[in-house]
DRENVEX-95865 format. One record per residue (C-alpha): residue in three letters; x, y, z. Coordinates in steps of 0.25 Angstrom, whole numbers, plus 5000, padded with zeros to 4 digits. Example, Ala and Ser with C-alpha at 12.3 -4.5 7.8 and 13.67 -1.06 7.14 Angstrom:
BEGIN
Ala504949825031Ser505549965029
***
This chain:
BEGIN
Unk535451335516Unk535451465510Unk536051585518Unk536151675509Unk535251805513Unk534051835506Unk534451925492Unk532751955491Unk532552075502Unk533052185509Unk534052125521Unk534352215533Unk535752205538Unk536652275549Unk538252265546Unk539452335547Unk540352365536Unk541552275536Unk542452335524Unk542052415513Unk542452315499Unk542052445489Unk541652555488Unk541452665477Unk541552815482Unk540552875473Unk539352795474Unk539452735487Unk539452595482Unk539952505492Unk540352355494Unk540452315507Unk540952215517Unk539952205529Unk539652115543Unk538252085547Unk538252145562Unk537352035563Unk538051905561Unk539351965556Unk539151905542Unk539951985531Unk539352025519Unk539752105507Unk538752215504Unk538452345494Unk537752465494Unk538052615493Unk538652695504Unk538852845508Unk539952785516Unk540252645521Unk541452605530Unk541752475538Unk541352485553Unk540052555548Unk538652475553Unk537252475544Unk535852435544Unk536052375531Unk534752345520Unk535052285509Unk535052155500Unk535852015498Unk536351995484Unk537351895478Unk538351965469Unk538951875459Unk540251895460Unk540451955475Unk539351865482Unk538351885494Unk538152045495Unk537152125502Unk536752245495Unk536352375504Unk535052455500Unk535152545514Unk535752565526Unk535852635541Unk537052655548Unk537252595561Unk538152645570Unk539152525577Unk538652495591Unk539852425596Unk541252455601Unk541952365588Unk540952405579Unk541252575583Unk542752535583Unk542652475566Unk541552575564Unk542652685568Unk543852605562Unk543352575549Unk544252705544Unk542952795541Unk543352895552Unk544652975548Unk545552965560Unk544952825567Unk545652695565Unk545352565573Unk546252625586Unk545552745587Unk544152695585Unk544452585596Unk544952705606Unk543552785601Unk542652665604Unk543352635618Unk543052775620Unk541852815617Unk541252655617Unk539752655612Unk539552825612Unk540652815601Unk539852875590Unk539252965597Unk540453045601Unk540953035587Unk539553075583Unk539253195594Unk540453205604Unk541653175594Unk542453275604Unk542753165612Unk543653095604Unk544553195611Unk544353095623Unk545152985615Unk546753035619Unk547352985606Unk546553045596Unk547153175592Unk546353305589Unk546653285573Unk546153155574Unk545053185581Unk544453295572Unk544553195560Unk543853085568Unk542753175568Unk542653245556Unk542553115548Unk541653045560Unk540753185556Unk540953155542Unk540653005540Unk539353035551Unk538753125541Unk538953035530Unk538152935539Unk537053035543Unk536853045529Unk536752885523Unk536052875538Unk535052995534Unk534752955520Unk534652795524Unk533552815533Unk532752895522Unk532852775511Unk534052825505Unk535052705499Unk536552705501Unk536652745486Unk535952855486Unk536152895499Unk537652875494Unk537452985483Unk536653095492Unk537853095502Unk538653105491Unk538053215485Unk537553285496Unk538653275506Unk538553295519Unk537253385517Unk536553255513Unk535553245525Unk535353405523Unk535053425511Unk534153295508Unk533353305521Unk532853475513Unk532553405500Unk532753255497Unk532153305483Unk533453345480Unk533853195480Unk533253185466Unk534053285459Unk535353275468Unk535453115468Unk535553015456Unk534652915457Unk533552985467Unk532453035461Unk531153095467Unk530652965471Unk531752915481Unk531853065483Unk530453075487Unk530552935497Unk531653035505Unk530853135507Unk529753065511Unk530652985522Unk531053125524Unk529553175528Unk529353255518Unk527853285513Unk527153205502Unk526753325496Unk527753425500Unk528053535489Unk529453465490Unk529053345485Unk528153415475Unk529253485469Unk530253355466Unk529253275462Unk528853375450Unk530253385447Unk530253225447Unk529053225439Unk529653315429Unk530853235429Unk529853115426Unk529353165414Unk530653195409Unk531153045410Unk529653035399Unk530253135391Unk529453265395Unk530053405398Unk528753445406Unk527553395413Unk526253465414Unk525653515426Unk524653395428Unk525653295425Unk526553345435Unk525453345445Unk524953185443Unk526453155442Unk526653215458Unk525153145463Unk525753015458Unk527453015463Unk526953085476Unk525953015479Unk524853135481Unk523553185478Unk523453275467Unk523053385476Unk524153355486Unk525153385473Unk524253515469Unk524453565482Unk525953595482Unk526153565465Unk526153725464Unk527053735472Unk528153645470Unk527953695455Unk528253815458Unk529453785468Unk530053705456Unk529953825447Unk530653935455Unk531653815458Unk531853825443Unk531753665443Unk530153665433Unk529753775424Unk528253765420Unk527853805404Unk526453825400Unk526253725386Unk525153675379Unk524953525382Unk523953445371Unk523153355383Unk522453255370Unk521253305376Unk519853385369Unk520553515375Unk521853515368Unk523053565371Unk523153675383Unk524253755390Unk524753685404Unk525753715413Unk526953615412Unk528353595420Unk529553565415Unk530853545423Unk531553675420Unk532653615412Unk531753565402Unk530953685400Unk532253775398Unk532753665387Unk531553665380Unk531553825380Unk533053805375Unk532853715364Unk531653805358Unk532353925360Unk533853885353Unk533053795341Unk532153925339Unk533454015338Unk533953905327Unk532753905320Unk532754055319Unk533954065314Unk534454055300Unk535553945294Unk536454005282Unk536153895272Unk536453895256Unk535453775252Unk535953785239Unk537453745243Unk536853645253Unk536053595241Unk537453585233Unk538153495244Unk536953395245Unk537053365230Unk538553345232Unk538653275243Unk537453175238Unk538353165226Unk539453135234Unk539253035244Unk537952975238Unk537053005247Unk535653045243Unk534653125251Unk533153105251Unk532353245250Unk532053245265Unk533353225269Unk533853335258Unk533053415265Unk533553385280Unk534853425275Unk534553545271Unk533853585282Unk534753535290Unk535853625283Unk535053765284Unk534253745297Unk534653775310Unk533753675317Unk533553555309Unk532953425313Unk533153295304Unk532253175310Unk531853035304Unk531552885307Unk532752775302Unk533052755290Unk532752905283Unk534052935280Unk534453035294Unk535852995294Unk536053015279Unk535453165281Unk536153175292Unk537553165287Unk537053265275Unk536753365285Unk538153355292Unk539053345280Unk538153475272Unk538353545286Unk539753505286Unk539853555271Unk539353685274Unk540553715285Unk539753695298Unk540253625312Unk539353505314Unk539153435328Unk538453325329Unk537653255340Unk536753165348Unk536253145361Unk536953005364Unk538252955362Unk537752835352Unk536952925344Unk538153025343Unk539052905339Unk538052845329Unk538053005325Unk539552995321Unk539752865315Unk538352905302Unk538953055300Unk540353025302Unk540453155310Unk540753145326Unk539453165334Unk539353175350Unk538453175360Unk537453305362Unk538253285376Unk539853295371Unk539353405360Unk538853495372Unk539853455379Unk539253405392Unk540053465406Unk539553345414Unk540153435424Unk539153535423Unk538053465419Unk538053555406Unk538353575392Unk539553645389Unk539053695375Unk537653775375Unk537253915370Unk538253975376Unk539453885371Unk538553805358Unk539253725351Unk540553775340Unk539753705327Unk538753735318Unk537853635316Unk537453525327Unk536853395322Unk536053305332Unk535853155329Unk534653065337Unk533953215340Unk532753135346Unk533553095360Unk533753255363Unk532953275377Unk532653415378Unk533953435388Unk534953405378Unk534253465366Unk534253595375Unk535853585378Unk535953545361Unk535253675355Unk535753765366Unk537253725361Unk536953725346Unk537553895341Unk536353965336Unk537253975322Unk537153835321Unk536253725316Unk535553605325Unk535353485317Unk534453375325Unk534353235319Unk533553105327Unk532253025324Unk531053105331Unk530152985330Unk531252895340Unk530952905355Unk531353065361Unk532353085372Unk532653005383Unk532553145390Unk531553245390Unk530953315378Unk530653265363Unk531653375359Unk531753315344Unk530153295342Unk529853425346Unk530853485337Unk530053455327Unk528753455332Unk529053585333Unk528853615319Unk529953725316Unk531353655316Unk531653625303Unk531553455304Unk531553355292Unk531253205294Unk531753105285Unk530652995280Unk531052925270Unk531752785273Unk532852765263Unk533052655256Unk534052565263Unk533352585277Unk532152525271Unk532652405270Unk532752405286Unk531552365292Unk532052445306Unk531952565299Unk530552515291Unk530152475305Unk530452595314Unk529752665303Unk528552585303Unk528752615319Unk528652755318Unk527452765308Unk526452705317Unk525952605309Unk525852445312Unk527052375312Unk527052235305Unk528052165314Unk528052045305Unk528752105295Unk529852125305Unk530451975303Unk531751905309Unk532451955296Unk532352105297Unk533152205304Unk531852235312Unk531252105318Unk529952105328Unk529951955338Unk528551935342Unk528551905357Unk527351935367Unk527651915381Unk528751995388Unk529651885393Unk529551825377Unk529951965372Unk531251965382Unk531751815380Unk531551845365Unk532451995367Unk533351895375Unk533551785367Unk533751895356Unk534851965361Unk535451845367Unk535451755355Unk534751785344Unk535351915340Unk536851875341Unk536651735335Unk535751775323Unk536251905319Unk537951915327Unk537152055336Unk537852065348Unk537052055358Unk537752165369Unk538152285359Unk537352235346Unk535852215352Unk535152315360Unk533752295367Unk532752425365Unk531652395376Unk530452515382Unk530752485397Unk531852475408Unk530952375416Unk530252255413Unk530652115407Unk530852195392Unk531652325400Unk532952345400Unk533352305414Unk532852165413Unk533352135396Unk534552185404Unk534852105414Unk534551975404Unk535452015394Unk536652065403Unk536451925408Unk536351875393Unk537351945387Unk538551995397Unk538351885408Unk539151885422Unk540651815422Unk541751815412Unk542451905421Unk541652025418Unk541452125429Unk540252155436Unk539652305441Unk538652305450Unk538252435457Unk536652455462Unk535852375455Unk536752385441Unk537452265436Unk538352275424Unk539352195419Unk540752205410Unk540052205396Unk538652255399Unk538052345388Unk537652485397Unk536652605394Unk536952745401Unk535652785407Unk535952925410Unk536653035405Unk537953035412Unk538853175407Unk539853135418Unk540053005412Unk539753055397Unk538752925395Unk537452965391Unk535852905392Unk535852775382Unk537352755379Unk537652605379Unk538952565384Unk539652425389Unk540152395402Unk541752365400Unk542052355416Unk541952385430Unk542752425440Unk542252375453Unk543252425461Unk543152585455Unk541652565453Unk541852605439Unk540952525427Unk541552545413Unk540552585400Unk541052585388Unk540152665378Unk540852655365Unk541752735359Unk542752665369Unk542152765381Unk542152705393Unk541452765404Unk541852735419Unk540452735427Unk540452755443Unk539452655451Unk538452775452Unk538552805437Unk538552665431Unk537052665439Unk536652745424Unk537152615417Unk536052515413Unk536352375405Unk535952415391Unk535652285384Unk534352345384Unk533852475385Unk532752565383Unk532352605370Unk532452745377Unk533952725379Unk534052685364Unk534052825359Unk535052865349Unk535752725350Unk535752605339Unk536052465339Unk536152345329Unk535152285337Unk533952315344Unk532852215352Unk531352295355Unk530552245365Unk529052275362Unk528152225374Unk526752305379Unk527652275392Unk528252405388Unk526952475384Unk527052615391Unk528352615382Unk527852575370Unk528152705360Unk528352705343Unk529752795344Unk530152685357Unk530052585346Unk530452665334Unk531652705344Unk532152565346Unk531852505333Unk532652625326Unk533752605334Unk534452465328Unk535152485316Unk535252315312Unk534252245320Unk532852265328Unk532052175334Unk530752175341Unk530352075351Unk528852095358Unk527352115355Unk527152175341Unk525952245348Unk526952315358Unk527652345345Unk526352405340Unk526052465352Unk527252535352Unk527152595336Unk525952655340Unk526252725352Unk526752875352Unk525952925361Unk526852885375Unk528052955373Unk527553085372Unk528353195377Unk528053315385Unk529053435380Unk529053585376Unk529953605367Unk529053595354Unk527953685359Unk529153785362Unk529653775349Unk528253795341Unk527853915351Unk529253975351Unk529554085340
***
């Protein structure tokens, strides 16, 4: 017969806590011993905990689950104190150490006391403890200040519990807030949002709700236009217009569109003399027979200032001439072609030039036309000419890749500002720019509009600003297309290299991201099993990812010696689906880094890495110095400090808490997304119309571009197809190269 309780739904549960096994200060997390007050059953249990001590009685809700190597658990989603009802429960409750100044004898003489009205003297009348002989008057103050002290830590998990807070959470808003918890979020549970990591304006809307809060309140108006601009962000865009914001709010709150219109004035204008939006009148091309208009759009403020900025410092560059002799630059060029036997193509002749006598300058091209080459011209004439030269990129691989083809160190955008995580602000801008005379930018394309507003702000206006990427790749992860209206814009000095050199013809990654990015048809039979670009005809979903499977597992070690952990990298649309990341994931880790062999195990809410596992940060993390997209490996984990170990080449190992490893995901595969600025020996391309709405020409451009000995696409050569002729979707709503054009 099988006793083991049901592991498929919610179970209810009241126990007390026997003995705490762990627990980790920061978070919360805690692993527990507790006794069924039903049938006195012991059970281990976890959950998060503002504060959790033996003696202490909940209505636990939770679920059963079989830990590998520590059994039977039960694992809390929520929970409501209960307060002990008997004479040896009040006298464990009081004993447990929690109140300073009580141990087992004086909690006996309390109880015998005060019997069944125990907690509420301690609670209303704690006075009375004066009737109790032995207790001295310095004992007795501290009995009740800490009695008051861990009540208002109750009162807060109780208050937030009953309004569908978990123990997690609730955790991080006592933490945060104090003691004014119930305060401050029974005025404004909007705050929530912005205050908390990991609430946004959806959990934070339930609250108020539970809270009574009206549906279409000017309150809830004004957070869910900040969510919606925060929205559009995460796509890319720096603002909405007025009637996208207004069908955003009738779908999210659930109203009519004159419920919204009602209050939308309003809360607008409460936002603006908050300093939180900023409207701007533009002129928006609607593809329709009237052509382009003026409406009125909103930006988060922020983004509106940092496209201001970016116009304003690239116009002073502009205006303002470089001392350049062309002759002497001339001179150098024939030398040093004579010298190291490198020979320039007119177009890149012509990029170094430029790049030599402009303050602004933009070099762009696909793979293959000869960036790096140019690219090292440019630093070794500027270094020629007696100039300081920093270079940069956005992420740490792109730096890295940076240093090892010019020979020169490169940093992150970050370390070159130098970052005060501390402050949440760069320390170099325009009133501390940076000692050099010329900053060169590698992988320009990932530059959101924020960082690109920080970069030119730092850059002295006797300097030069050199950006260098692939326009035609996918734009930031962040919001703005910061390199593509650069040169939309039409008066920075840009040049784009076209011509495919000789040796890079011969690879047909290059011919095909080429063919990619022209638009044209794309003969997939021509990609055969002995090319460095291969297409596997599969159909159905499930074909596609046993043959990605089977690829990885077997094939691409056995055939070609890849390895499969740091040598092959999975590029797919999605997170969700049988094709995301989340489920390639789970198979491969299975695959390729199983359980045993004495490796150590981290599991921490709903995340499960192993010693081994290859990681992705998914957030910038300044504190930790980790940013968006950087891949790591996992070299241990200390249970007993709540510490994971990442090691992220380089020999730097980052020690990550259990709050911050929640921003580690399994990076066997990733999003093409995440891809930016990185390389591989080995990529493997999903194409399915399971992953239409993401089916773009630079997402597959992007990932093809991004292997340097081997690609292979496995799918539909129609979702291929698809794809190559799709630019339409990843269109970006920014400012920045109207500013420019209209800016004198």
């Amino acid at each position: 017969m099988n006793l083991e309780p049901s592991r498929d739904k919610s179970t209810q549960l009241r126990a007390e806590i026997e003995h705490i096994s762990y627990r980790n200060d920061e978070n919360g997390w805690t692993v527990l011993r507790i006794r069924n007050c039903n049938d006195q059953s012991q059970v281990t249990a976890t959950g998060f905990f503002a504060a959790a001590h033996p003696g202490a009685q909940f209505e636990f809700v939770g679920n059963w689950s079989r830990h590998p190597q520590y059994g039977l658990q039960f694992k809390i989603e929520r929970m409501v104190p209960v307060r002990p009802d008997t004479a040896e429960a009040l006298e464990r409750y009081l004993a447990s150490g929690l109140i300073k100044g009580i141990g087992p004898k004086t909690a006996t003489k309390i109880v015998a006391k005060f019997g069944s009205d125990t907690l509420h003297v301690l609670d209303h009348e704690p006075q009375r403890l004066s009737e109790i002989q032995s207790l001295g008057t310095k004992k007795r103050l501290q009995i009740i200040e800490s009695w008051r002290e861990q009540k208002s830590v109750a009162d807060v998990m109780l208050f937030l519990s009953t309004h569908g807070i978990s123990p997690l959470f609730a955790a991080r808003i006592r933490r945060h807030y104090g003691g004014d918890a119930i305060k401050i979020v029974s005025a404004d549970p909007y705050r929530l949002a912005n205050d908390i990591q990991g609430i946004g304006f959806i959990a934070a809307d339930r609250i108020a709700q539970s809270m009574g809060i009206a549906g279409d309140s000017v309150e809830r108006l004004r957070a869910a236009v900040i969510y919606q601009l925060q929205q559009g962000e995460e796509r890319g865009h720096c603002y909405l217009t007025t009637a996208q914001l207004i069908r955003a709010l009738v779908t999210t709150l659930n109203l009519t569109e004159a419920q919204v219109l009602q209050r939308f004035s309003v809360a607008l204008a409460d936002l603006a003399d908050l300093g939180a939006i900023a409207p701007e009148t533009m002129t928006i091309d609607n593809d329709d027979d009237n052509g382009p208009k003026k409406e009125l759009v909103y930006y988060r403020t922020e983004l509106l200032v940092a496209e201001w900025n970016v116009t304003r410092v690239a116009r002073k560059l502009l205006a303002s001439d470089l001392p350049h002799d062309m002759d002497r630059i001339d001179a150098w060029l024939s030398r040093y072609g004579e010298a190291s036997g490198t020979v320039l193509a007119d177009e890149q002749l012509e990029a170094v030039r430029k790049a030599a006598s402009q303050r602004l300058f933009i070099l762009t091209g696909g793979p293959g036309v000869g960036k790096t080459t140019t690219a090292n011209t440019i630093i070794r004439l500027l270094k020629a000419m007696g100039k300081t030269v920093a270079l940069a990129a956005p992420t740490g691989r792109a730096a890295q890749r940076l240093t090892e083809v010019a020979a020169t160190p490169a940093r992150t955008i970050h370390r070159l500002l130098e970052w005060l995580p501390h402050l949440h602000s760069f320390a170099r801008d325009e009133s501390n720019p940076l000692p050099v005379q010329a900053v060169i930018v590698d992988e320009a394309s990932m530059l959101d509009i924020r960082l690109a507003d920080a970069l030119i702000r730092a850059v002295p206006p006797t300097a030069q600003l050199i950006l260098i990427g692939d326009v035609d790749q996918l734009p930031s992860v962040g919001p703005g297309n910061v390199l593509r209206d650069l040169i939309d814009c039409g008066d920075i000095p840009c040049v784009r290299l076209q011509k495919v050199f000789r040796q890079a013809q011969c690879s047909r990654i290059i011919q095909t991201a080429h063919a990619i990015n022209s638009g044209g048809v794309l003969h997939v039979a021509s990609l055969g099993r002995d090319s460095d670009c291969q297409f596997v005809e599969v159909e159905s979903g499930e074909d596609i990812r046993t043959t990605i499977l089977d690829l990885v597992e077997r094939q691409l070690p056995r055939v070609y010696g890849f390895n499969p952990i740091s040598d092959v990298q999975i590029l797919t649309p999605m997170n969700r689906g049988e094709l995301g990341t989340v489920s390639l994931n789970e198979a491969l880790q299975k695959s390729l880094n199983p359980e045993g062999q004495g490796k150590r195990e981290y599991r921490r809410g709903g995340l499960m890495l192993r010693q081994g596992d290859k990681v992705i940060q998914s957030a910038n993390n300044y504190d930790l110095g980790v940013f968006n997209g950087d891949i790591g490996y996992v070299v241990d984990t200390r249970v007993d400090g709540g510490r994971l170990l990442v090691e992220f080449g380089d020999d730097k190992v980052v020690a990550y808490d259990d709050e911050q490893a929640q921003e580690l995901r399994l990076a066997y595969a990733i999003t093409v997304h995440k891809s930016q600025g990185s390389e591989f020996p080995v990529v493997v391309i999903p194409c399915t119309m399971q992953h239409y709405v993401m089916l773009q020409r630079n997402l597959m451009y992007t990932a093809l571009t991004r292997a340097k000995k081997l690609a292979i696409f496995v799918g539909s050569s129609k979702a291929l197809q698809h794809a190559i002729g799709n630019q339409t979707s990843g269109q970006r709503q920014t400012g920045l190269s109207a500013k420019l054009r209209e800016t004198p």
